[in-house]
C-alpha positions in Angstrom: 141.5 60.5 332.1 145.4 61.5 331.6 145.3 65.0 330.9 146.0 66.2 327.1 148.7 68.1 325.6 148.7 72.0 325.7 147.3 72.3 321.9 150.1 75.3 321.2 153.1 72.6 322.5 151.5 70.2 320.0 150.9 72.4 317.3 154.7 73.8 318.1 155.8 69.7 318.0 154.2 68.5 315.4 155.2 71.1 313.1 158.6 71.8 314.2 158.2 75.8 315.3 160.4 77.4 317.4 159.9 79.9 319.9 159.4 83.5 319.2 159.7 87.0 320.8 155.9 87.9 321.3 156.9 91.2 321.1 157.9 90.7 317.2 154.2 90.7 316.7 152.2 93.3 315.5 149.1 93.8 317.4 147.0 92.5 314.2 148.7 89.6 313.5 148.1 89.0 317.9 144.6 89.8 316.7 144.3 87.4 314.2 144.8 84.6 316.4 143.2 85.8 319.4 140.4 85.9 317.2 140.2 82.2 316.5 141.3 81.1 320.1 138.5 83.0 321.3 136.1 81.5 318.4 137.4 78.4 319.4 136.6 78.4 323.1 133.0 80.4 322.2 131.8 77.3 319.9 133.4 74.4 322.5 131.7 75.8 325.0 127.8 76.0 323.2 128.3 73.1 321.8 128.7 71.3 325.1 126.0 73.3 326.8 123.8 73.0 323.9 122.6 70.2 322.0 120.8 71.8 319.3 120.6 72.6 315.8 123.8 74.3 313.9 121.7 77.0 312.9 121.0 77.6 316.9 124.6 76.8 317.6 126.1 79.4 315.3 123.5 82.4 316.4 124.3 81.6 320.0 128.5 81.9 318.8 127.6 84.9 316.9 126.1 87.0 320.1 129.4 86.5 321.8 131.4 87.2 319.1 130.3 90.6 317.2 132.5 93.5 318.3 130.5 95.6 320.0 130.2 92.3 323.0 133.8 92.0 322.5 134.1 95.5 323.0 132.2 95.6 326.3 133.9 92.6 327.3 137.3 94.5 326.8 136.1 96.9 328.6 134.4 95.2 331.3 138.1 93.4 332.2 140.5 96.8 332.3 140.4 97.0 336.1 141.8 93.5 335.7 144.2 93.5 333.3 148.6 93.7 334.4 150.3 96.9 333.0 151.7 94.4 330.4 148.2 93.3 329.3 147.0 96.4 329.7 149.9 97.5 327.2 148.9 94.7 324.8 145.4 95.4 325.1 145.9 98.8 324.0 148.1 98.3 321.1 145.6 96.0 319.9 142.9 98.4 320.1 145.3 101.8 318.6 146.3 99.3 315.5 145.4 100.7 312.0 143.4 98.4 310.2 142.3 98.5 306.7 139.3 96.4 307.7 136.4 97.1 310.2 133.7 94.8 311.5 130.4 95.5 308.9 127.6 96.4 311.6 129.8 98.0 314.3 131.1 101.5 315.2 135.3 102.1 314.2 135.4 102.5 318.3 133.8 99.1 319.4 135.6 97.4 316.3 139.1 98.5 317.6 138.1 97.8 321.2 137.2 94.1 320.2 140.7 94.0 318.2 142.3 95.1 321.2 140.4 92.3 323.5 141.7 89.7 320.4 145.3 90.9 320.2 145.4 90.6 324.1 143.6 86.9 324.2 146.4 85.9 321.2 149.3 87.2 323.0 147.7 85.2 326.3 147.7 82.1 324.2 151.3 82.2 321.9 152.9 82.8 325.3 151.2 79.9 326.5 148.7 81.6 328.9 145.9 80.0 328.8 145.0 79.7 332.7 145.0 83.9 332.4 142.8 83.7 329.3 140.7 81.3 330.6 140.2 83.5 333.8 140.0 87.0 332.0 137.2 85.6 329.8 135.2 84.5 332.5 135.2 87.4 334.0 134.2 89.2 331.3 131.1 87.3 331.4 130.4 87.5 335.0 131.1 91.3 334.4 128.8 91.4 331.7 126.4 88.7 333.1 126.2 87.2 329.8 125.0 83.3 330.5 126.0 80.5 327.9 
């Protein structure tokens, strides 16, 4: 099977967006998208391993993706990370937000913003081998099984 597209060239193609300086980007707006990527990859990878109901489908998405798991996994990764990531990382996690995750502490909630502004970054600069691999690892770290 010929191997797809990158889905940010595409996305880039098909809607006629240019390149941008990543560092341009607050660390939310990093965030924002990390989030989803990381959503994204979460539910593609139940829904292959699992052929079940949506209900069981969206509790198994859910345990990976509350903060305080995203925190640990951010954690989990820091002895991994390049000084850049690092730096990303932590301007993900030192970002004032308005918001905050409804049943997690303000310090697992920022950790897990940090963890999403570092997993955006990875993927708007096209990254997605070092994603790939740093999310892994925080689940071999973690030895949290899908």
């Amino acid at each position: 099977m010929e191997e797809s597209m990158n889905l940010l060239a595409q996305i880039k193609r098909e809607f006629g967006l240019g390149e941008v300086d990543l560092r341009t980007y607050s660390p939310l707006t990093l965030a924002f998208v990390g989030d989803c990527i990381y959503d994204l990859i979460i539910r593609t990878v139940v829904v292959e391993r699992h052929n079940a109901s949506p209900n069981r489908l969206h509790k198994e998405k859910s345990r990976l993706a509350k903060a305080q798991t995203q925190a640990l996994m951010g954690e989990a990764i820091q002895g991994f990370l390049t000084p850049q990531e690092q730096a990303v990382y932590r301007r993900g996690r030192n970002a004032k937000s308005y918001t905050t995750a409804k049943n997690a502490t303000i310090g697992d909630y920022r950790k897990a913003t940090g963890l999403e502004a570092l997993y955006g970054y990875l993927y708007l600069d096209g990254r997605m081998d070092r994603l790939m691999e740093l999310l892994k690892l925080s689940l071999q770290e973690l030895d949290i099984h899908l």
